[in-house]
Each structure stands twice: as structure tokens, then as C-alpha cells.
N, C-alpha and C positions, 0 to 999 in steps of 0.2 A: 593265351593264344599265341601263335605263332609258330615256325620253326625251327626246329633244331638246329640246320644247318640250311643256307641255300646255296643251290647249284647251278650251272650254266655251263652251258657247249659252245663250243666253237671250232668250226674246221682247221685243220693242220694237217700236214703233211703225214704225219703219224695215227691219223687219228682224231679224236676225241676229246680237248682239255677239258677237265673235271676243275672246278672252280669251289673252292669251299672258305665261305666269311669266317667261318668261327675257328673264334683264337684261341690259344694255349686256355687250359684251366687255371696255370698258375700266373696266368696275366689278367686276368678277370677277376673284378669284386663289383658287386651293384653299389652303385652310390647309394648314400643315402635319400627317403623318397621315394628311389623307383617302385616300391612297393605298392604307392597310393596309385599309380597308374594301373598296377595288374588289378588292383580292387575294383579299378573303375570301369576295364573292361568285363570283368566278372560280372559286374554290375549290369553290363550291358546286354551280354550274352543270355541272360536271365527278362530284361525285359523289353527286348524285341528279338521276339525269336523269326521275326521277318525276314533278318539281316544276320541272323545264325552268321550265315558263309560267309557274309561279305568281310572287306579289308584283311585275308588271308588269300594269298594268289594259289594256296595249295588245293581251296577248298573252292577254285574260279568253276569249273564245269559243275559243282552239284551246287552254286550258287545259279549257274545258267538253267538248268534242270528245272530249277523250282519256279522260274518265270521267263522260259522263253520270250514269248510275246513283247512284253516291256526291255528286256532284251537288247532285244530284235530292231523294236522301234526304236529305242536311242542308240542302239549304235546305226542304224539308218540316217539319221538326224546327222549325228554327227561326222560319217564318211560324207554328205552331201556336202557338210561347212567344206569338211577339210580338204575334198577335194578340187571345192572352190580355190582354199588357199595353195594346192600345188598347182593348179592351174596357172596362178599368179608367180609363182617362183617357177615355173615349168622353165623358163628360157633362161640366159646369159645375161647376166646387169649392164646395165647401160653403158658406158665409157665413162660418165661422169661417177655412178657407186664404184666402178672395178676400181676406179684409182683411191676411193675412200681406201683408208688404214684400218688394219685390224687389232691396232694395239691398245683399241677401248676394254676390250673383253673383261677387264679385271675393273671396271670403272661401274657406279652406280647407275648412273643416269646414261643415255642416249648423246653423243657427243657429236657424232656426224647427222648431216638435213634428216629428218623422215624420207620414206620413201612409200612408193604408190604398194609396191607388196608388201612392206614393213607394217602399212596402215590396213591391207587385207589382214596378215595372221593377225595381226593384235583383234581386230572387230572379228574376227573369225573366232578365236578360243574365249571370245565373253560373250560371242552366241552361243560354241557348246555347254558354256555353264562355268560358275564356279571352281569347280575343281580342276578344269581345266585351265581355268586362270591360277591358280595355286601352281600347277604343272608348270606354267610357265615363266613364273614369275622367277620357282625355283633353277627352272633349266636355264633361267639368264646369267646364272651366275659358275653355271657347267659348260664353257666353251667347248670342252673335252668332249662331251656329249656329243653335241648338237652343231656345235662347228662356231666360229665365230660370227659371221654374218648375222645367224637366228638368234645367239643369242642377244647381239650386239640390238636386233628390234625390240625381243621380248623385253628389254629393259624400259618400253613404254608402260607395260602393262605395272611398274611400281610408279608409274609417273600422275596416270589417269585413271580412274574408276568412274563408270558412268552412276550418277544417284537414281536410285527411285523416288517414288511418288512420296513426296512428305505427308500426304493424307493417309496414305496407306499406312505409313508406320506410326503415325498418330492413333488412328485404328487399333495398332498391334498391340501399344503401350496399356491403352485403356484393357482389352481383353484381356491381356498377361494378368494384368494387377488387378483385373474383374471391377475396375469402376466405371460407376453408371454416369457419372456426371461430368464435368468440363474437367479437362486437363490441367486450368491456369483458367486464371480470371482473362474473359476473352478467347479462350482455344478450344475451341468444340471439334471434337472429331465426330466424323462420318456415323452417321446412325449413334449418335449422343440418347440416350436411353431419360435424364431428366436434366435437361440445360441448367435447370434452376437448383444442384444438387451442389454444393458445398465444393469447393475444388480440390485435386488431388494434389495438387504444386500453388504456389504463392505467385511464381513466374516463371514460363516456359516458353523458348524464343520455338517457332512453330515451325522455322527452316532450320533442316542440317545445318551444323558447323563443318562437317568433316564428312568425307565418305570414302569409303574404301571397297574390296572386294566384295566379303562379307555381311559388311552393315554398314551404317553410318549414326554419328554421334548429333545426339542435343543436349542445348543447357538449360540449366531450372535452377530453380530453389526451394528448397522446402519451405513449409511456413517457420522453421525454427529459424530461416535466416543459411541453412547449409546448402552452399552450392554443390551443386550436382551436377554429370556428365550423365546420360540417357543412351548408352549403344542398342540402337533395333536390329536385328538383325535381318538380311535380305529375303522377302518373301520366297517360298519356295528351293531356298537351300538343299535343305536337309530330305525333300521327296526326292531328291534324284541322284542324290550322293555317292549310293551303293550302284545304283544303274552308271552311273560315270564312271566309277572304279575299274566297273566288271569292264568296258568298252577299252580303257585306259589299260588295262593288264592284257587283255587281247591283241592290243592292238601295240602295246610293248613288245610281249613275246615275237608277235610278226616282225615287227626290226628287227630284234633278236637274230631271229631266223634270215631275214633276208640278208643284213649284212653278216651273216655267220660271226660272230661276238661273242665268247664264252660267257660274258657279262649278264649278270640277271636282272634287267632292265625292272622286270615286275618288280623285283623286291623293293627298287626306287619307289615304284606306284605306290606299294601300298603301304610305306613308310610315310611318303605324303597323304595319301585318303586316310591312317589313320591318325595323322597330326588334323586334318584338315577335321575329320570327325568328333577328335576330343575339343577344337575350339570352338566345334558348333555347340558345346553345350557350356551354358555361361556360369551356369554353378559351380563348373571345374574349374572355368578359366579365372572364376573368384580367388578358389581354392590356391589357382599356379599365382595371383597377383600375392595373396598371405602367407605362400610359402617362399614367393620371392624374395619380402621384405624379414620374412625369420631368418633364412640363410644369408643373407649379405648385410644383416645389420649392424658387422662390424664394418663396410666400409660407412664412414665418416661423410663421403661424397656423393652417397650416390639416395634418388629417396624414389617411390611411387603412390598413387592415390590408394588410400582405402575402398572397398564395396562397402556398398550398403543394401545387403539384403534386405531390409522390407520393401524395397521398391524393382523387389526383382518376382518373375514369375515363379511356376511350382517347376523343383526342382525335375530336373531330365528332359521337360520341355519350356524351358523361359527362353521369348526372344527377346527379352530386355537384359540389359547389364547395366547397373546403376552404380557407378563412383564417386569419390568424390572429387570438384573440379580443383584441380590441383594448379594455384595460381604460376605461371607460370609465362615462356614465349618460345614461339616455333623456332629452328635455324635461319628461316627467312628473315626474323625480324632482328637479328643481333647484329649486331659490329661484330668488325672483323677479330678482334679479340676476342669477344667474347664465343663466336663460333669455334673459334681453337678451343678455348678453354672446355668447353662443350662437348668437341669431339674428343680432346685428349682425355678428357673423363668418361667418355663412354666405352673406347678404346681398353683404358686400364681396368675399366668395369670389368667388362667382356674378357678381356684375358685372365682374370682372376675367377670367372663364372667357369672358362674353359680348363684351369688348370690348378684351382682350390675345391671350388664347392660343387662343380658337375652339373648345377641347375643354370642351362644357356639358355639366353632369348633368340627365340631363333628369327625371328622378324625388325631388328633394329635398323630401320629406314627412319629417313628423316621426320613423318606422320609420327611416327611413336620416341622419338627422342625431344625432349623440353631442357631449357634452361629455366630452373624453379626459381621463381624472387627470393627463394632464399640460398642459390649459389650453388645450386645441387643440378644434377644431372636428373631427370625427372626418365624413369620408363614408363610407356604406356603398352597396353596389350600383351596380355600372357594368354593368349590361348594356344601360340604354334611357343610351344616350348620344346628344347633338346634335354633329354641329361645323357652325363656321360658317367660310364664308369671309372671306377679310381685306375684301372689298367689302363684304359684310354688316356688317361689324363696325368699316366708318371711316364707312357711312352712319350705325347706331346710337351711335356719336359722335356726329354731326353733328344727329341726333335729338334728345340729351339738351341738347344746351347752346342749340340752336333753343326746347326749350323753358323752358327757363329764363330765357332772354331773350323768352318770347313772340314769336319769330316765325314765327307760323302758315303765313307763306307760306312758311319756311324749312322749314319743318316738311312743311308738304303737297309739297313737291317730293320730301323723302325719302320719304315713303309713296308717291308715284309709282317710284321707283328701285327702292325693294325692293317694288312690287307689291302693297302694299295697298290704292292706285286704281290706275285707269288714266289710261292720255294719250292722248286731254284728260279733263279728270273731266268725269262723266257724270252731269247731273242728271235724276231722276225726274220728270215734268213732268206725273204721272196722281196724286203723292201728295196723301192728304185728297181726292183725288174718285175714283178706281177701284181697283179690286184688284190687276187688272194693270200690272204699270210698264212706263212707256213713256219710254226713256233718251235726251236728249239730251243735246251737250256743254254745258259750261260754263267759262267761266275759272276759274284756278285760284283766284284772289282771292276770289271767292265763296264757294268750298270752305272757303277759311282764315279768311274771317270768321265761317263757318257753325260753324267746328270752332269756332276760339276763344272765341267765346260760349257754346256747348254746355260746353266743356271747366272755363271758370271757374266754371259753375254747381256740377261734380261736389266732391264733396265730398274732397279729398286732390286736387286735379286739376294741380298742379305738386309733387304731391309723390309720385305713385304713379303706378308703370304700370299696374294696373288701373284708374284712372280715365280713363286712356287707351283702352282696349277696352272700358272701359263707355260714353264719349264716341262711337266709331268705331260700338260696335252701334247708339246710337240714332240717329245720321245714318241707319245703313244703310238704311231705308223713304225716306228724301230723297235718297241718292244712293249713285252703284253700291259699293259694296266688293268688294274680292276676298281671296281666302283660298288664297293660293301655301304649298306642302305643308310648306315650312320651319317655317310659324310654330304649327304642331298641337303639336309638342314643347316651340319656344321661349318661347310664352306658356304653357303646361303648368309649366316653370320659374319665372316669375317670378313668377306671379301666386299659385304654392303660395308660395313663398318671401313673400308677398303676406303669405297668410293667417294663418303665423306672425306676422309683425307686428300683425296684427289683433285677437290673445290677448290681448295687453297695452294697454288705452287709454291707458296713459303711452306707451310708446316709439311707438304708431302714432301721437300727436299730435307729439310730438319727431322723428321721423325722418324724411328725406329721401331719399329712396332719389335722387331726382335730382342734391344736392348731395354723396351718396355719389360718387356715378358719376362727376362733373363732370372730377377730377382725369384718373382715367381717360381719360375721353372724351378730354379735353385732350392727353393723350400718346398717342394712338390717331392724333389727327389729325399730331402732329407724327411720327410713326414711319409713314407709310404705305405700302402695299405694292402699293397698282393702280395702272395709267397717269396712270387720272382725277386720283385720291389723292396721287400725287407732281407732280404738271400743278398740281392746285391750289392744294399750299402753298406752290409758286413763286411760283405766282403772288401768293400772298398776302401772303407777309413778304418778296418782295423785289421791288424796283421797276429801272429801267434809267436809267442816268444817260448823259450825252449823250456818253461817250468807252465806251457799250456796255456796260459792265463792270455786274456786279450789286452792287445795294447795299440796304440794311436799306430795309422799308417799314415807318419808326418808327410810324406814326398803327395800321397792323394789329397791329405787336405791342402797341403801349400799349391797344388794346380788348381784345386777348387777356386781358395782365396783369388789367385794369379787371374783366372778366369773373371771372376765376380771383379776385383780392382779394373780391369781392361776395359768391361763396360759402363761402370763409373766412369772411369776416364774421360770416354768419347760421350757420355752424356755432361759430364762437368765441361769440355769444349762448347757444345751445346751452349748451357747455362752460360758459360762466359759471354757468348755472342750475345747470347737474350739480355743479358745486364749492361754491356755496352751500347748496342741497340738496342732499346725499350721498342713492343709493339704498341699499335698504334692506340690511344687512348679511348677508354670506352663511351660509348656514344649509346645515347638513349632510343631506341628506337618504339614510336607509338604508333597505332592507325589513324588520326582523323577522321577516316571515313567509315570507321565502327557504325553499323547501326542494329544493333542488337538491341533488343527489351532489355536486357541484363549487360550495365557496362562495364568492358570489358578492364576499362581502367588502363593504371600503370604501375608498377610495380613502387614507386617512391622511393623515396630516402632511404628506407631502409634494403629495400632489393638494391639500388646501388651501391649500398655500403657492403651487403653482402657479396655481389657479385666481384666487386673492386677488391675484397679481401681474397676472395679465392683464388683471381686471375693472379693476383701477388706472390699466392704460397704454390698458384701451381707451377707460375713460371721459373721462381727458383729455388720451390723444396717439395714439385708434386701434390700431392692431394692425398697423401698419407693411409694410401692402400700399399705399401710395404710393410709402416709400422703396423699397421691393423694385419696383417698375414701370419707377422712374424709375432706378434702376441697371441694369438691364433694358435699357434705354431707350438708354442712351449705353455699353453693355458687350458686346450681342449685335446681333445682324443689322438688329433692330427698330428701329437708330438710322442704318440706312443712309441712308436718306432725308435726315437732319439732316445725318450727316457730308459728303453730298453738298454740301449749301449751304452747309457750313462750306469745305469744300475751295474751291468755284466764290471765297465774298468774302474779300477781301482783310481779314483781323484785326485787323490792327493802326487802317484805316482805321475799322473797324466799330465798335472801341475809340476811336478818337479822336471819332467822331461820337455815340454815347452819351455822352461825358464834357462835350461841348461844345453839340452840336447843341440847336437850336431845338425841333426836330420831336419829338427824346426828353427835353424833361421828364419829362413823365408817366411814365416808363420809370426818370427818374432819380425821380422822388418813391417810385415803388414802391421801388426798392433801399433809399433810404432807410428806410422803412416798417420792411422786410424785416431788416435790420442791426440798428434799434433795438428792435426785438421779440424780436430774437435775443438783444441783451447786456441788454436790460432783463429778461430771463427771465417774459415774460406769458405764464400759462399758457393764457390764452384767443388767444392770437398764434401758439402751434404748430396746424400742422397735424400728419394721424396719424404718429405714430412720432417728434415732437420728442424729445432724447436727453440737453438740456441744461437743468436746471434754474439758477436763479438763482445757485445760491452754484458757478457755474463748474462743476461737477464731474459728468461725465457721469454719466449716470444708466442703471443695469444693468436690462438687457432683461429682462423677465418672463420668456422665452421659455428652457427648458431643453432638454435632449435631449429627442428624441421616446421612446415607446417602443418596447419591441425586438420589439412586435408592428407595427412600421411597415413598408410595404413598403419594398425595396430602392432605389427611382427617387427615395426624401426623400431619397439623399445621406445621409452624415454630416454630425451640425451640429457645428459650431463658434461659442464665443461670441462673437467678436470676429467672427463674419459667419455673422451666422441665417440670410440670404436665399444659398441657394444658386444657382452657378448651373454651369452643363457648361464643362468644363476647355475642350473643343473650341469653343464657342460664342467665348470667352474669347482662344483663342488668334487664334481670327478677327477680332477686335472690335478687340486690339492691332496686329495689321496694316497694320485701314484704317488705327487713329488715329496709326499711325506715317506713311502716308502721307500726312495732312492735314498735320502737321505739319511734314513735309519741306515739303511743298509751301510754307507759310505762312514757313517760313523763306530756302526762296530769293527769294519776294515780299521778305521783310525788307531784304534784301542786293544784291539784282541786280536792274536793272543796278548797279552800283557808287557810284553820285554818290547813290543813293536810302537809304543807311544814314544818313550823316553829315544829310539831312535832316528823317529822322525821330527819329534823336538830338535834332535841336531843338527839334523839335516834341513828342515825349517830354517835355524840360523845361521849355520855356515855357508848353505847354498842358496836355496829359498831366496832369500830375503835379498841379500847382498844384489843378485840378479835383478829382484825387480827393481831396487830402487834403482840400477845400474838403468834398466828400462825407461822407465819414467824421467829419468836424466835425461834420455835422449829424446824424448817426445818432448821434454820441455826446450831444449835447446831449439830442437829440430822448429816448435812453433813460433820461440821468440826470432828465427830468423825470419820465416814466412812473412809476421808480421811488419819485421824492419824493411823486409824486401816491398811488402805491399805500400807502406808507407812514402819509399822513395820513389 
């Protein structure tokens, strides 16, 4: 279903802009996955041929066709709310709002008082429904959209969720699962069919723990002793979903139209109605929690709960979801350490989801992130999931380290690529003297000196992507922006993940989310997986010598390394700080006034030894999703592109020209660096996951078994190898690298007269160099060390 292309208009002077999302074909590859998603709406289209048309805005008028009437009636319903709510925003804010600041926009939560309209829309879009709180949950995190004020309220709507009736979804629970008898010794639901009938649960607390949009959570326990989490889902969801949609895409297009916007506002819609419709069905969202822990079970840090289907309903209509209750504590309940440590692990998570494996959570708010008693970043909630493709995700490479190095024009070419302008950019030429814009082209140059200057003004503006989308809104009245359907979820992601860091004015001044990323990005671009993506790192690290043959382009990888050292650097500054000032000691935090049937406990001795380990290795060696990337990297699929260019040059050459060559000092000064950092044992010289302290003797991972409320896809750990990864990936990976090295070795050997003269050259050049090498990495660390000393 869907699209080929979508389009949108908007007035100008000339006419007509024609707006088209879809990118290059040779910048496009589906992740891996995307596939279960087409199956599923195949799936769907087959068995409610109800909702044929719905969640495609192509197919909006012959979805209205088939049910005027109902129609008719909710969008009546829902003009009445909303014109409640402009009613309430109709006037001018008071003196005391106009002077509120609008530099929350990129912030999670609500920072300035509520206000008397701010409390109409919010109660107003959880009268229209559901999906209109999805609507706005996401547009809180689009100031560009919607303007800063709206969104700056809609950001109550992740704050609050009103609960239903706990009877009512005690009710649910028993139907779904079809039993006649009590819930839990003691818990009868409504219309209990034989009180005296064997119980389904051992023990189940009768009040929600949690509620949110959608549903709300309970806990139990089976009689085998397994804690369980209970998600109901909200009575009457799912009847009015497609009716929301249809009113939502209506009622898009008219903004569309009224402020003349080339922008295809519907394709937002129904990007969100069909996120919002694949989480309405809990047997997927099972599927997105099994697939989340298959694809990320190489990071080390990061864990979520298993399902447990038999206590879930028949599949396509269950409103139960049944986990397991994954021990654990919310961000409320932690020290201040440990809330760093939590978010900076959720953070690294998440940018590794965005720009290794393409499977993103798109809902990572405070509700659905835990710190596990065993040290882990715990996710909860896979039903709004993103994926991205591998083109999306070697341009947001290419993004991150454009801006790191400021190059703006490096930078405005990718926002052309993934469709945040267009080609050519399109300057406003009516702004500061009429209402209406009137778009002509522009060079791109202009663009990227417009950005750059905007962007250093922002406050975090090379160190956060929200200052990113706070930069790109205020362009937007100077020139065209566009808003392709992908990025309603993807900035939705980063920018909550944002607001966590915002809690804390230590770590938002300390953190980079950019020189997080760096590494990543860095091994994104060497592992590529589109035409364009393997076309370019050809071209980039390898040049042609005049007998054809390919050979190292030393001056590209020495900018590489030169780049990659720079933000080592300013993170080893970092770490120095963190080691002179320790943060503050972790601190236990318990309820007291728990009064749950099921206690809720405390994590013990051993969650504090866990947790105390990891705050250790995060604060000054990371949490070892580098080292898990970069095995990744050269052990699975994702290093075909490298083993390619390994095969194609000649090794031994590549080797001889590093050891000798003119062109790779710089390449040799890094090695250098690299060696003496390693035996001088600087702790500001590791990057995340260093293993080897000073006195030689490896140093044991923080990281313990998960718990055995993990889903099934973490694999078993092992301590001699946390970072999991698939037998079959594995046995793939040994294949090629058997074949390169075949390869490398008949180069060595044949024709016959080419052994005996690289024996010489082995000895007289070769060799002499490295050990000349290693001289200097041992010098260079025995003074480090005499320096540290004094």
C-alpha cells in the first residue's frame, strides 16, 4: 500500500511548486525487516475489507464514499471540539504568556506555568480521540509545523493520560483469554461467569500501574512464580480509527490549502494513523519487541522484556499484551547518577538504532525507558516503531560529521537527498514585505551560509539535533522547507531523547550527542549498502595508479583518522573532567509507600553492584556500543563493502606503502598516537568500552547476565563475549574473509619470481620500519607515563 511518490502545491509567484519525497534509486535500499511490515498490511487489506481505503490519503474520497454518514458524524464531533479550542486561542496572550520564552520547543516536557488555552487543546484532542492525541503528541516535537507556542502545550499531552475504568479492562482481560473464573485469588471481574472457578493469575494488583494513551498496564504473576506486566488496551480504540484518519486528512489538506504550503501535510497523517494502527494490534507489537532484541543483541547495554503469548488474545484482535515484568526503576526514582548513566545509554542506544540497524523506537519518553537492576537500559513499548533505510541512514552519517566539521554545504546537499529542501533550494523573495511567499531558486551556497550563521547563533547548535530543527524552522519564512512523512516519527525520537538530556544542566552542557554519533556515523559510511554508498567510498579511499590496479588514497584516510582523533579529543577533555570531578555517588532510591499485592521490592546488593559497575565503565570507557559496531562491522554482512576493497588491493603493497610511503605519515603518526595510549594506559586516550587498564591486566566488564525477564532474541550472554551476535551472520562473514584471504595469498605467491621479491622487501623495508614504529610508540608511552607520574 501506498505511494509512489507524494505531492503538494503551494502558491508562488510563478506558479505551482511540485513537491516530490522520493529519492534517488541509488540512494535507497529497505532495511532489513521492512518486509514483515508489507506482510502485515497485506494481511490487513485481506481481512477487513471495511477499511480497504483507509490510512492511504490517495484513496480518502472513495474511503468517504463508502460511509458518508459516519463520516459526516465524526468530523461534526470533532469541528465542534476544535472549534471550542480556536475559540480559546481566537485572541492575543496575556502580558504575562507574551513574555514566556519560546526556547522550550526542542525540550520534552512543559517548562513554562500551563495556561487556560494550553489546558482547552490538550482536553480538547483527548475528547476527539486517540489518534488525535498521537497527532499531537507528535506535532509537539514539530515547532516548524505548528509554531512554537502549540507545540510548547501539546507537550502536556506526554505528560498526562487520563485512565479508564479498571473494571472495565478487567472485563477485557478475562474475554480476550476467554476465562470464566476470577482473575487472581480475590479479583472478580464484572459479570465473572463461575467465581468458584480455579484462577487465571496467582496474584494480580486490580489498579493500573501505568497509563497512557492507548492502554494501561497491570501486574500479576503466574502460578509458576513469573511476573508479568498485563497491557489493556483503551476500550473503543480501534472503532473509530479509520473515521479519525479520514477527518485528520481533510482537515490537513484544508491547512494545506489555506496557508498555500506546497507541503503534503496528509502524508504526515497517514504516516501517523498507520503507525498508530500497526500498534493497535498487540501480536505485532510482540513481534516489534522480538525483533528488537534480535537486531540490537550485540549491544551489551541495552535489554527489554519478553511476551508471553499464552496470555495474550487471538491474534489480529487481542487487547491484552502480556510481558514479562522486567525488574527494573523509572527515571523518577534514580540519583542523579544514575539518571545520566540511563540516559546516556539510551541516547548511544538510539543513535546506533538510527544509523547501524534502521529498527528505531519511536516513542522513547520517560514511561517506556527503565534502569534494569541489572545495569541495562531497559526499553518498553514497541508498537510506534520507525525503520529506516540504509540510504537514510549512510546520508545521516554523512549529516553528522558534515557538521562537525561545519560544512554547511556538505550538509545542505544532504538535506536535499533526504528531502528537507528541494533541488534547487528555493528562496522566498516576498519575505519581510508580504504574507504570501513567492519562491524562487537559489544556489545552494547561499542556503549553507544562511544555515550556518543561523545555526551558530543556536544555543547547543553543534551539539544537539534539536538545535538543528530549531535552526531549519527559522529559515523556514526565508526559504522553502519540506516535511517528507519519515521524519514526523524520526524527529519525534531524537528530540524526546533531547529533552531527557535537558533535565540535567550538567550533562546537557557535557554532552554531545554529535560526538556520540561520530564513531558510528564513521562506520555507517565504511559499511555501505546503496549503489551511491559503495560508488563513493571507492571512490574515496582508493585512487588508480597508472598499471590500473587500485591503491590506498592515503591523504582521504589521513582526514578520516584527523577527523575521528578531534572528537576523541574533545571527549577524552570530557573524561578528564569526569575523573577529577567524580559525579555524585549513587544513592538508593525506594517507595515506602508501595502498596501493591505484589512487592515491588528493591533491587539489592546485587543491582547495586551492577549499576555501580556500569556507571564506572560508562563514565570513563562508555558502555561498549563502539566495540559491539565495529565487530559488527568486520563479522556480519555490514563489512561487505570493506571486504570488497580489501579483496580488489593488493595487502601486502597497502602494507608496504603505510610503512614507508610519503603520503601516509599522517596515518603513521596516528598509529603511533594509538599504541602509546594503549601501553601508556591514559584513561582520557580510551574510547567507549577501553578493556585495559594500566597495570596490563584486563579489566572485567560491568555487564552481567540479563534478566530472565529478557526476551528470547538477547541471546545468551557470555562473559568473554557480551556483544552478541547470529551463529548464521557469523558463518557468513567467515566465508568471505576466507575468500579475501585466499585471494591475498595467491597475489603473495604468483606468478612465482613475485615471492622471493617480496621477501626482500619484507626485510630491508618492511620490517626495519615497523620496528622503527614501535620505537616510537614505546618512547612516546614511557614518557606519557613519567609525565603522569610527576
Amino acid at each position: 500500500r501506498g505511494r509512489a511518490q507524494h505531492a503538494g502545491r503551494g502558491a508562488s509567484g510563478q506558479g505551482k511548486i511540485e513537491v516530490n519525497y522520493d529519492r534517488d534509486a541509488a540512494l535507497v535500499r529497505a532495511a532489513p525487516g521492512s518486509d514483515r511490515a508489507a506482510r502485515w498490511w497485506a494481511a490487513q487489506d485481506g481481512a477487513q475489507a471495511l477499511e480497504e481505503a483507509a490510512f492511504d490519503q490517495e484513496q480518502i474520497w472513495e474511503f468517504v464514499r463508502q460511509r458518508p454518514l459516519e463520516v459526516l458524524q465524526r468530523a461534526a464531533a470533532s469541528l465542534w471540539v476544535a472549534a471550542g479550542i480556536w475559540w480559546a486561542w481566537r485572541g492575543k496572550r496575556g502580558a504575562e504568556e507574551e513574555q514566556q520564552s519560546v526556547e522550550y520547543s526542542a525540550l520534552l516536557s512543559r517548562k513554562r506555568p500551563p495556561s487556560e488555552r494550553g489546558e482547552v487543546l490538550r482536553r480538547g484532542l483527548q475528547e476527539m480521540g486517540v489518534f488525535f492525541v498521537k497527532l499531537g503528541q507528535t506535532a509537539a516535537q514539530r515547532p516548524d509545523i505548528v509554531g512554537d507556542e502549540i507545540a510548547e502545550e501539546l507537550k502536556g499531552l506526554q505528560e498526562q493520560s487520563t485512565p479508564f475504568s479498571d473494571a472495565e479492562a478487567l472485563r477485557m482481560i478475562a474475554q480476550d483469554l476467554g476465562h470464566k473464573g476470577p482473575l487472581a485469588p480475590g479479583v472478580l471481574w464484572d459479570g465473572c461467569e463461575d467465581p468458584e472457578a480455579p484462577p487465571l493469575l496467582k496474584e494480580l494488583n486490580p489498579n493500573h500501574v501505568a497509563s497512557a494513551s492507548l492502554g494501561q498496564v497491570y501486574r500479576g504473576r503466574t502460578h509458576e512464580g513469573r511476573e508479568v506486566a498485563l497491557k489493556v488496551q483503551r476500550p473503543g480504540v480501534q472503532d473509530v480509527l479509520s473515521l479519525d484518519w479520514a477527518v485528520a486528512v481533510l482537515g490537513a489538506r484544508a491547512y494545506q490549502t489555506l496557508i498555500g504550503s506546497p507541503n503534503d501535510y496528509g502524508a504526515i497523517v497517514d504516516t501517523v494513523a498507520r503507525g498508530v494502527r500497526m500498534e493497535l494490534d498487540y501480536h505485532n507489537e510482540a513481534a516489534n519487541a522480538e525483533e528488537f532484541a534480535a537486531r540490537h543483541a550485540f549491544l551489551p547495554f541495552v535489554s527489554s522484556p519478553g511476551c508471553i503469548p499464552e496470555l495474550m488474545g487471538p491474534k489480529g484482535s487481542s487487547r491484552v499484551l502480556a510481558l514479562d515484568w522486567y525488574p527494573s526503576r523509572a527515571p523518577k526514582e534514580l540519583s542523579t547518577a544514575e539518571r545520566r548513566a540511563l540516559v546516556e545509554m539510551a541516547v548511544e542506544a538510539c543513535v546506533v538504532q538510527l544509523l547501524v540497524t534502521g529498527f528505531v523506537h519511536a516513542d522513547p519518553h520517560e514511561g517506556n525507558l527503565r534502569l534494569g537492576n541489572d545495569g541495562r537500559v531497559v526499553f518498553l513499548d514497541f508498537g510506534l516503531m520507525d525503520r529506516i533505510d540504509f540510504g537514510l541512514m549512510e546520508r545521516c552519517a554523512a549529516g553528522v560529521r558534515a557538521v562537525l566539521e561545519k560544512d554547511w554545504v556538505e550538509l545542505s546537499r544532504v538535506f536535499q537527498e533526504v528531502r528537507f529542501t528541494p533541488t534547487p533550494m528555493m528562496r522566498n523573495v516576498n519575505f519581510g514585505t508580504k504574507r504570501k511567499p513567492d519562491y524562487q531558486p537559489c544556489s545552494i551556497e547561499e542556503f549553507a551560509e544562511a544555515f550556518g550563521e543561523q545555526i551558530e547563533q543556536e544555543a547547543g547548535g553543534q551539539s544537539r539535533f534539536g538545535a538543528m530543527a530549531t535552526t531549519l524552522k527559522k529559515l523556514s519564512n526565508r526559504y522553502l522547507m519540506l516535511t517528507p512523512p519519515f521524519v514526523a516519527l524520526l524527529c519525534r525520537t531524537f528530540i524526546t531523547l533531547e529533552g531527557l538530556l535537558s533535565e540535567d544542566p550538567v550533562l546537557m552542557a557535557e554532552y554531545n550527542v554529535y560526538h556520540v554519533a561520530l564513531p558510528f556515523a564513521v562506520r555507517r559510511i565504511f559499511s555501505p549498502r546503496t549503489k551511491n554508498g559503495r560508488t563513493a567510498l571507492r571512490d574515496t579511499l582508493l585512487r588508480r595508479t597508472g598499471s590500473s590496479k587500485p591503491a590506498p588514497n592515503w591523504s582521504a584516510l589521513s582526514e578520516l583518522v584527523a577527523a575521528s582523533l578531534e572528537s576523541e579529543g574533545a571527549e577524552a577533555e570530557v573524561l578528564q573532567d569526569q575523573v577529577a570531578s567524580p559525579r555524585p555517588a549513587l544513592e538508593r532510591a525506594s517507595d515506602p509507600s508501595d502498596t501493591h499485592i505484589i512487592d515491588v521490592g528493591h533491587a539489592g546488593e546485587m543491582a547495586m553492584a551492577a549499576t555501580t559497575g556500569v556507571l564506572a565503565g560508562g563514565l570513563q570507557h562508555g558502555f561498549g556500543a563502539t566495540e559491539a559496531v565495529q565487530r559488527r562491522l568486520l563479522r556480519t554482512a555490514e563489512g561487505a563493502a570493506l571486504r570488497r576493497l580489501l579483496f580488489d588491493l593488493d595487502l601486502f603493497e597497502v602494507a608496504r606503502e603505510f610503512l614507508v610511503a610519503r603520503e601516509a605519515r599522517p596515518l603513521r603518526r596516528a598509529a603511533v598516537e594509538a599504541l602509546a595510549t594503549r601501553w601508556a594506559g591514559d584513561v582520557t586516550g580510551h574510547r567507549a568500552g577501553a578493556s585495559r587498564p594500566s597495570d596490563g591486566h584486563v579489566e572485567r566488564s560491568p555487564w552481567g547476565p540479563r534478566s530472565s525477564a529478557a526476551a528470547r532474541g538477547w541471546g545468551e550472554w557470555c562473559e568473554t563475549e557480551p556483544a552478541t551476535l547470529p551463529p548464521s551472520a557469523l558463518q557468513h562473514s567467515r566465508a568471505a574473509w576466507r575468500r579475501v584471504v585466499g585471494r591475498q595469498l595467491r597475489r603473495l605467491v604468483l606468478p612465482p619470481w613475485r615471492l622471493p621479491l617480496r621477501c626482500a622487501l619484507l626485510v630491508g623495508q618492511m620490517l626495519p620500519a615497523s620496528l622503527l614504529l614501535l620505537a616510537r610508540a614505546r618512547l612516546e608511552a614511557r614518557r606519557r607515563r613519567r609525565l603522569r607520574h610527576e
